[in-house]
C-alpha positions as CSV (number, residue, x, y, z in Angstrom):
1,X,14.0,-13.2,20.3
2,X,15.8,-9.9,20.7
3,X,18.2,-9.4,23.7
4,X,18.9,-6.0,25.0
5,X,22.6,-6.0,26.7
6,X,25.8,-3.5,28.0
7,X,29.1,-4.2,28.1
8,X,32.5,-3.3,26.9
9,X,34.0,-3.9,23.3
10,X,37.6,-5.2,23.0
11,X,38.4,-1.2,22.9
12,X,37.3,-1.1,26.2
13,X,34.4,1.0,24.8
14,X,31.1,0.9,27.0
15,X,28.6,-0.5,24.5
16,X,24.7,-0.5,24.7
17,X,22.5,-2.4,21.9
18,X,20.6,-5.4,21.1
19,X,20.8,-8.5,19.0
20,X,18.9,-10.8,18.0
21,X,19.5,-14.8,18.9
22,X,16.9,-18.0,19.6
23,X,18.3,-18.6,23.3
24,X,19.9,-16.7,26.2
25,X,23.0,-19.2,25.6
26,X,23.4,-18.2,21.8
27,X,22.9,-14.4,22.8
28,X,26.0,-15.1,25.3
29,X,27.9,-17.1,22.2
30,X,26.9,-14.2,19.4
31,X,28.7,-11.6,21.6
32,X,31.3,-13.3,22.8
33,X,32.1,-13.8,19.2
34,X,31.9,-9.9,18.8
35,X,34.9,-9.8,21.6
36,X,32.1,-8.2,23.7
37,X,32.3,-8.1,27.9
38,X,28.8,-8.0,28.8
39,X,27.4,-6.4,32.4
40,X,24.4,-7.1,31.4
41,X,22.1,-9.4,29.4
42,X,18.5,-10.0,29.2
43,X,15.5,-10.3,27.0
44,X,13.8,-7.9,25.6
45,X,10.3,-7.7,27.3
46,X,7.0,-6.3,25.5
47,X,3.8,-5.8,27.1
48,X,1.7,-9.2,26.4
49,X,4.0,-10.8,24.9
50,X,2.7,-13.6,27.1
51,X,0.0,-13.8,25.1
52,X,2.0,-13.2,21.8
53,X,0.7,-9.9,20.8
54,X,4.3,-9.6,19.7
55,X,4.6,-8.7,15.6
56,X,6.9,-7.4,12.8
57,X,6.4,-3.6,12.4
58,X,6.6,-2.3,9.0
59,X,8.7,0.0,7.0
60,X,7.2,2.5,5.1
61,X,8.0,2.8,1.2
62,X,10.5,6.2,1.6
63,X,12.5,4.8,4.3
64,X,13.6,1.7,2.9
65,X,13.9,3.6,-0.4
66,X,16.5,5.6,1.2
67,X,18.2,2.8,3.4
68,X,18.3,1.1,-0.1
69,X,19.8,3.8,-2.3
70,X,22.1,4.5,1.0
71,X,23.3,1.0,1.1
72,X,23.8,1.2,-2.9
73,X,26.3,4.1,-2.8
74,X,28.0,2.6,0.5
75,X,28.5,-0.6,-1.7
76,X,29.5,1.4,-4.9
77,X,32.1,3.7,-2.9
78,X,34.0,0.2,-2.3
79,X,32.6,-0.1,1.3
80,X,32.1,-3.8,2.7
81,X,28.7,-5.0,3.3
82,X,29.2,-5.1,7.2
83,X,31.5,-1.8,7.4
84,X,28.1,0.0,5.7
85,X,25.7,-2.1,7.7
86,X,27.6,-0.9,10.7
87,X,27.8,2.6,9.3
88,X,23.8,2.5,8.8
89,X,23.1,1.6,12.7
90,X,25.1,4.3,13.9
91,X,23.3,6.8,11.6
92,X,19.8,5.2,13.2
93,X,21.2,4.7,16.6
94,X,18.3,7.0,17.7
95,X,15.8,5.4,15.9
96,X,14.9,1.9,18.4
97,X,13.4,0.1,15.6
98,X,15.7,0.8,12.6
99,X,18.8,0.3,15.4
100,X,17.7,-3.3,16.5
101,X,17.1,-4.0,12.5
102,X,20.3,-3.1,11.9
103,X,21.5,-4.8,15.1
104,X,20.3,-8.2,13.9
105,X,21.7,-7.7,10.4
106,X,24.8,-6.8,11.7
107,X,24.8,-10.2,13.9
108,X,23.9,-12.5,11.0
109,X,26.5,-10.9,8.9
110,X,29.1,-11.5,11.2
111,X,28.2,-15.2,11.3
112,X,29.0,-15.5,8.1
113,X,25.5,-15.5,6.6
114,X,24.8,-13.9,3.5
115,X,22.4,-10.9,3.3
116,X,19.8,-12.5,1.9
117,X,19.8,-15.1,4.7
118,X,20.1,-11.8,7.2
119,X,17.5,-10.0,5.7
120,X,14.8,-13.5,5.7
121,X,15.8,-14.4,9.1
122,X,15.5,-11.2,11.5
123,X,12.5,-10.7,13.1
124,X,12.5,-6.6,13.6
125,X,10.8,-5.5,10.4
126,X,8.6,-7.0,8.1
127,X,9.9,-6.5,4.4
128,X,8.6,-7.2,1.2
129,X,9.2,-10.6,-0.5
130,X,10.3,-9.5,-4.1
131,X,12.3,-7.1,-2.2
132,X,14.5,-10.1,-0.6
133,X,14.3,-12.3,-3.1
134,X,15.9,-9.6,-5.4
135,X,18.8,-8.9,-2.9
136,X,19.3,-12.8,-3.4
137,X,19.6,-13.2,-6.8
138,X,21.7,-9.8,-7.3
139,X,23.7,-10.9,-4.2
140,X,24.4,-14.4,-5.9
141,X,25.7,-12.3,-9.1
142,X,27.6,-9.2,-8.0
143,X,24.9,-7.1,-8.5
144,X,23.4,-6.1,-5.2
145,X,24.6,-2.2,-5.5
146,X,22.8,-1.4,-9.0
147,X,19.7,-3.5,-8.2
148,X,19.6,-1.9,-4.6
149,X,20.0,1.2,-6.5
150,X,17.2,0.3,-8.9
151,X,15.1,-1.2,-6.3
152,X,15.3,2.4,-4.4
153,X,13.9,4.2,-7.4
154,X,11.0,1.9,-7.8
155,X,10.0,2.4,-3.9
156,X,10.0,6.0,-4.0
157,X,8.2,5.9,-7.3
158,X,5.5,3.8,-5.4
159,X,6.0,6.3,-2.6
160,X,5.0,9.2,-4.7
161,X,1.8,7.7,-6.8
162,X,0.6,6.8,-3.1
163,X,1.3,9.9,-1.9
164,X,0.0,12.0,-4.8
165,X,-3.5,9.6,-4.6
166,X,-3.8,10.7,-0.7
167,X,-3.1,14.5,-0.9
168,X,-5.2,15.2,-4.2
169,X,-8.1,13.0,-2.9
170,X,-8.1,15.3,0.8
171,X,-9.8,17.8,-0.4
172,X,-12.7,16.1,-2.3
173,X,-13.5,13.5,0.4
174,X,-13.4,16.4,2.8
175,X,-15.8,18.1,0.8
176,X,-18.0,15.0,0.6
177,X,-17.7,14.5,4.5
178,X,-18.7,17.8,5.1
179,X,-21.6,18.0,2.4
180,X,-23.2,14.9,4.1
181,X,-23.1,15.9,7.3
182,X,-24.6,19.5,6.4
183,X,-27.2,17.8,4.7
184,X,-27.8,15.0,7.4
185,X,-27.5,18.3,10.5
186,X,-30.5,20.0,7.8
187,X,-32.7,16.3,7.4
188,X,-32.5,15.6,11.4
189,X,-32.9,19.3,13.2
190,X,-33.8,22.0,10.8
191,X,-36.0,20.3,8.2
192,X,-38.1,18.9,11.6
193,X,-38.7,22.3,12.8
194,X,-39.9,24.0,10.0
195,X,-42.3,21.0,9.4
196,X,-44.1,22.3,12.1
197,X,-45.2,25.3,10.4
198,X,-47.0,23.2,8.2
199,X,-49.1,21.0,10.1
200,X,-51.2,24.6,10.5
201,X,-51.4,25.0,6.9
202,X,-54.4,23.6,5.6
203,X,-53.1,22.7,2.3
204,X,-52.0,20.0,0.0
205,X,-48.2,20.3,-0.4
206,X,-46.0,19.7,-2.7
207,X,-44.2,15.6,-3.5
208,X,-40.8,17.4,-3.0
209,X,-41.9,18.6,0.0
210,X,-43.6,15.6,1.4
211,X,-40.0,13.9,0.7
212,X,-37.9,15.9,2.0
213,X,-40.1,15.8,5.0
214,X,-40.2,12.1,5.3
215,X,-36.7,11.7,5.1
216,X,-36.3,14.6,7.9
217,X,-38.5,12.6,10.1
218,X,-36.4,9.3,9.5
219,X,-33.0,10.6,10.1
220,X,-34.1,12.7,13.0
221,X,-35.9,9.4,14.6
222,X,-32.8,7.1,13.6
223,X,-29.5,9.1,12.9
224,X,-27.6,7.6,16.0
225,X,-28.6,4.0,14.0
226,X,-27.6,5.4,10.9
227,X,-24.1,7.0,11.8
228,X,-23.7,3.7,14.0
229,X,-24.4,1.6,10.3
230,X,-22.3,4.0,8.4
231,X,-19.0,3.4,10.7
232,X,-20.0,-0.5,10.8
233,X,-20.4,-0.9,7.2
234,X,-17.0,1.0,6.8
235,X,-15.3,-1.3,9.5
236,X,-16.4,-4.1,7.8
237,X,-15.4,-3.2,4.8
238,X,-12.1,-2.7,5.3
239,X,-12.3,-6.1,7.6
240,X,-13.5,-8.3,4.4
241,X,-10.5,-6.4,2.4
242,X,-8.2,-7.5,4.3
243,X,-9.1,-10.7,6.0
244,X,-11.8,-12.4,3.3
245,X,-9.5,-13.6,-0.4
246,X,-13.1,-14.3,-1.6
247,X,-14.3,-10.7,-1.1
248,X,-11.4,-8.9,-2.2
249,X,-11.5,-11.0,-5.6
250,X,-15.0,-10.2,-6.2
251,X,-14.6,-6.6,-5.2
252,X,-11.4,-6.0,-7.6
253,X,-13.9,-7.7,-10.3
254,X,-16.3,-5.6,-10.2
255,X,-14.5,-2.6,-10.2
256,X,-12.8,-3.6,-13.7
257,X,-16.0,-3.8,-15.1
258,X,-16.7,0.0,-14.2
259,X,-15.5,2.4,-17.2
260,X,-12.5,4.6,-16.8
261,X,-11.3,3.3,-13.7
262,X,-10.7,0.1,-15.3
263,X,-8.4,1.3,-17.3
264,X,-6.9,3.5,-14.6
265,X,-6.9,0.2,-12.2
266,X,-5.2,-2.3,-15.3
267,X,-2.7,0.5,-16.1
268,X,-1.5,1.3,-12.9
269,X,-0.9,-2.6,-12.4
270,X,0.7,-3.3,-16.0
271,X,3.3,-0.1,-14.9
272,X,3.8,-1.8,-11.4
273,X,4.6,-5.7,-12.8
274,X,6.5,-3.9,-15.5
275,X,8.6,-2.3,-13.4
276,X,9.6,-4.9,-10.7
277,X,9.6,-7.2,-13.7
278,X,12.2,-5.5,-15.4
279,X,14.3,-5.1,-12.3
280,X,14.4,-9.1,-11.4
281,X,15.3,-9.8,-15.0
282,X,18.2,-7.6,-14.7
283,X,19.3,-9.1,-11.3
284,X,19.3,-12.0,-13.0
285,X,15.9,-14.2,-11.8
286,X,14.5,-16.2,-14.4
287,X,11.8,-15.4,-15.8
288,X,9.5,-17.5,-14.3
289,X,9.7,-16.3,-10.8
290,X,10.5,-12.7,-12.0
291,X,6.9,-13.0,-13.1
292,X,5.5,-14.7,-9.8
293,X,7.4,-12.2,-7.6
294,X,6.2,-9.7,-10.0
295,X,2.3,-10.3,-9.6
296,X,3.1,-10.7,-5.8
297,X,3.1,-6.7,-6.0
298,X,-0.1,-6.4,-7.6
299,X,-3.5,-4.4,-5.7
300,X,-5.7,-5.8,-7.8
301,X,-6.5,-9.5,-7.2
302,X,-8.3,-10.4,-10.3
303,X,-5.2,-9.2,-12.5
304,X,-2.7,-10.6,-10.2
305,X,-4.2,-14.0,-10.4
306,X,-3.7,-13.6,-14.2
307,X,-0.1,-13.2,-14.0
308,X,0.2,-15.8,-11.4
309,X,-1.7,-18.6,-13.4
310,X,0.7,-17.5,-16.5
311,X,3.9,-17.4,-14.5
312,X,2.7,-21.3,-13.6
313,X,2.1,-22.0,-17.5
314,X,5.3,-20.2,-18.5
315,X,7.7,-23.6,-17.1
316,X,6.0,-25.4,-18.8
317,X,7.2,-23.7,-22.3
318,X,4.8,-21.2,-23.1
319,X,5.3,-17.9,-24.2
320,X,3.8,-14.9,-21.5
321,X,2.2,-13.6,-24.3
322,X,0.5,-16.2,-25.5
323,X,-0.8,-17.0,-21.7
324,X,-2.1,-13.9,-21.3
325,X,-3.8,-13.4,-24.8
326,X,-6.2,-16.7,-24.2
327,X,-6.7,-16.2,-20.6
328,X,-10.6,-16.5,-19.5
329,X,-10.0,-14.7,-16.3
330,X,-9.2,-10.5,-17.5
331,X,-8.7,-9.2,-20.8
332,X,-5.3,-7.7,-20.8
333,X,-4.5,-4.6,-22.9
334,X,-3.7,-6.1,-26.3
335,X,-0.7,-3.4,-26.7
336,X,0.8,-4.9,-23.9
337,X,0.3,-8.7,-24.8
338,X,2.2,-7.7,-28.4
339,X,5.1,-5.6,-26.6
340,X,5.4,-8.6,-24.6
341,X,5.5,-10.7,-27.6
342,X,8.6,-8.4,-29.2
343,X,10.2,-8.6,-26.5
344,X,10.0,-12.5,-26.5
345,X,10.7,-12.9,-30.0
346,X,13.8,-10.5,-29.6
347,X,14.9,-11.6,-26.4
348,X,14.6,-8.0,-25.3
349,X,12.1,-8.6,-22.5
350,X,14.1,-6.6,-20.4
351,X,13.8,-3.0,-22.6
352,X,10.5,-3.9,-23.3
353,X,9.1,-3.9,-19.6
354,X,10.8,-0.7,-18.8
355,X,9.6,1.0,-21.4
356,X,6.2,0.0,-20.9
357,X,6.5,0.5,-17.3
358,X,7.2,4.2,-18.0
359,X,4.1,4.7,-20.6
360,X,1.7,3.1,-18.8
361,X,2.8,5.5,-15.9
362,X,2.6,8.8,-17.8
363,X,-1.0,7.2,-19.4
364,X,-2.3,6.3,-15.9
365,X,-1.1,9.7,-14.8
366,X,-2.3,11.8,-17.1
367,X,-6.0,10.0,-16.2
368,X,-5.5,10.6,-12.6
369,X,-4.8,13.9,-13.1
370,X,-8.2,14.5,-15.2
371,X,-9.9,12.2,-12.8
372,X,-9.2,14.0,-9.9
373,X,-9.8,17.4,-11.6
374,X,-13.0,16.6,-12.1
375,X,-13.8,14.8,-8.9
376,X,-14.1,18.1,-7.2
377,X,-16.6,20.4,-9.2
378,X,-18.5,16.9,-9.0
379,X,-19.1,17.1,-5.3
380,X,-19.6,20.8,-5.0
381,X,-22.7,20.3,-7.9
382,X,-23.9,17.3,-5.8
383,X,-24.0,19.2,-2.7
384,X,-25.6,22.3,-4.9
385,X,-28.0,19.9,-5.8
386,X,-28.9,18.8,-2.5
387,X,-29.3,21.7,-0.4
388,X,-30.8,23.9,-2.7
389,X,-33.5,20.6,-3.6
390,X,-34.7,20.9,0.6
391,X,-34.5,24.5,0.8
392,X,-36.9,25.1,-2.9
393,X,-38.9,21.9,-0.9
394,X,-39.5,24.1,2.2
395,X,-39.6,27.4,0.8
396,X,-42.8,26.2,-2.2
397,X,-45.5,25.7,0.9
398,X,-44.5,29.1,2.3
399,X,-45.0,30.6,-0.9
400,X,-47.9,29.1,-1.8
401,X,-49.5,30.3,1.1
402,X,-47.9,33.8,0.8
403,X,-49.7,33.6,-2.8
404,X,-52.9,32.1,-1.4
């Protein structure tokens, strides 16, 4: 629970923050232990929190890539982990959320606990697993500033590929959004109107136009149901993504069977578990649960089960590469299996998985990039295609007759 409380510090400094603590008598114990005189001391209430509405919020990729790589050159500069903690709260002392994390942090620290610990136990933001369990292993071996430092790049990096998907894909799903409803606004209104020129024509007319037509008179009689389906079916998609193991699964399956974005899906994934891989190695987590915490990363669920079942194999003996070669579940790129291999035989696994986190993401880009290129031009020649297929269907009776 998080307790909001004034006071005076043993400067005589009026004070205002919160901390976190289980019960109202260790909230009174935790500042008393901080030499603070408190006025005033309560919990924190939310709206419905009666009925536990009450969650961790998350933090977005490019802030705790900056807190991290802050923190990193706090650490490296000779500051103490508490001094920069301290130093990070004032800095955020606008920002509620960040504050009270920083708050809690701050509390644990001063307890004695170890970051790790602080970092697992407050209950202010919701951060990522291989994210903590890096900070524990590098904490455990004097590492915690260069895997911060490390684990900063990889955030941003994962920042920027999501950002770069988003603002290149605007444009073409705007496009698409626009071109159905201009063709759905012609099939409903227009195409209905000009239908009843030709009911006076006594004429046979054309397939196209008796399409066109027929699908005029069904999304002017039904559009409410069909925009109603549309938003349902999008809902519920999104639902079963989230919510349904069994959907996703079959979902990530069959998009790995589709060509080129399979190999845009397995590469972006192999450059992901490289990555993180490498960085767990180097704080010092053996490989076993380097691997598990790597595949915990993973998008794809189909490819991530892959690693997971390996990283289960590997304590037993067996070598990744061998794992992944024979496994029934996803053929893995047979360049990565044998880098994997070198690196095994070598004991270079480290300089292996960082370099082959960095081809696999100049490949992956470089098929975006042409992907997305091309995504465009595709869209304007379908809705080409469309529009000018009902206006040559309504115009050919009109003609016909003119010719008649």
């Amino acid at each position: 629970m998080l307790f909001k409380y004034q006071g005076f510090d043993s400067n005589g400094l009026k004070v205002k923050s919160k901390l976190e603590a289980s019960t109202l008598e260790e909230a009174k114990s935790k500042l008393k232990a901080k030499s603070i005189l408190y006025t005033t001391l309560e919990e924190e209430n939310f709206n419905f929190s009666k009925f536990s509405f009450k969650r961790k919020k998350s933090l977005n990729l490019s802030s705790l890539s900056y807190l991290s790589r802050d923190l990193s050159i706090y650490l490296d500069s000779g500051i103490s982990l508490i001094s920069a903690i301290n130093l990070l709260k004032q800095r955020y002392k606008n920002d509620k959320t960040l504050s009270s994390f920083f708050e809690s942090i701050s509390t644990y620290l001063d307890e004695g606990k170890t970051f790790y610990v602080a970092l697992d136990s407050q209950n202010v933001l919701n951060l990522p697993e291989f994210y903590k369990q890096s900070i524990k292993i590098s904490e455990n071996g004097g590492l915690l500033e260069s895997v911060l430092l490390e684990l900063s790049t990889f955030l941003k990096e994962q920042d920027r590929i999501k950002k770069q998907a988003s603002s290149a894909l605007a444009y073409p799903l705007f496009i698409l959004f626009i071109s159905m409803f201009m063709v759905g606004f012609m099939l409903s209104f227009i195409v209905p109107k000009i239908t009843d020129i030709f009911t006076q024509i006594d004429q046979e007319l054309p397939q196209s136009t008796k399409i066109v037509i027929a699908l005029g008179d069904f999304f002017s009689a039904n559009y409410i149901y069909i925009i109603l389906g549309i938003t349902a079916f999008i809902f519920s998609f999104i639902y079963l993504m989230k919510n349904s193991k069994s959907f996703k699964y079959g979902f990530d399956k069959l998009v790995l069977k589709i060509p080129f974005f399979s190999t845009m899906i397995e590469q972006a994934e192999l450059s992901r578990f490289s990555y993180m891989n490498s960085i767990l190695i180097k704080s010092g987590i053996p490989i076993v649960q380097s691997i598990n915490l790597s595949a915990n990363i993973l998008k794809n669920s189909v490819i991530k089960r892959v690693f997971v079942e390996a990283s289960q194999s590997v304590v037993e003996g067996k070598k990744l590469s061998v794992l992944l070669s024979v496994n029934k579940i996803h053929k893995i790129d047979e360049s990565f299996i044998h880098s994997i291999a070198i690196g095994e035989d070598t004991s270079k696994l480290y300089e292996i998985l960082s370099n082959l986190a960095v081809l696999y993401s100049e490949a992956n880009k470089d098929k975006t990039d042409i992907f997305l290129s091309l995504l465009e031009p595709i869209f304007m020649l379908f809705v080409g295609v469309t529009i000018g297929f009902i206006v040559i269907s309504m115009l050919l009776p009109i003609f016909s007759m003119n010719l008649g």
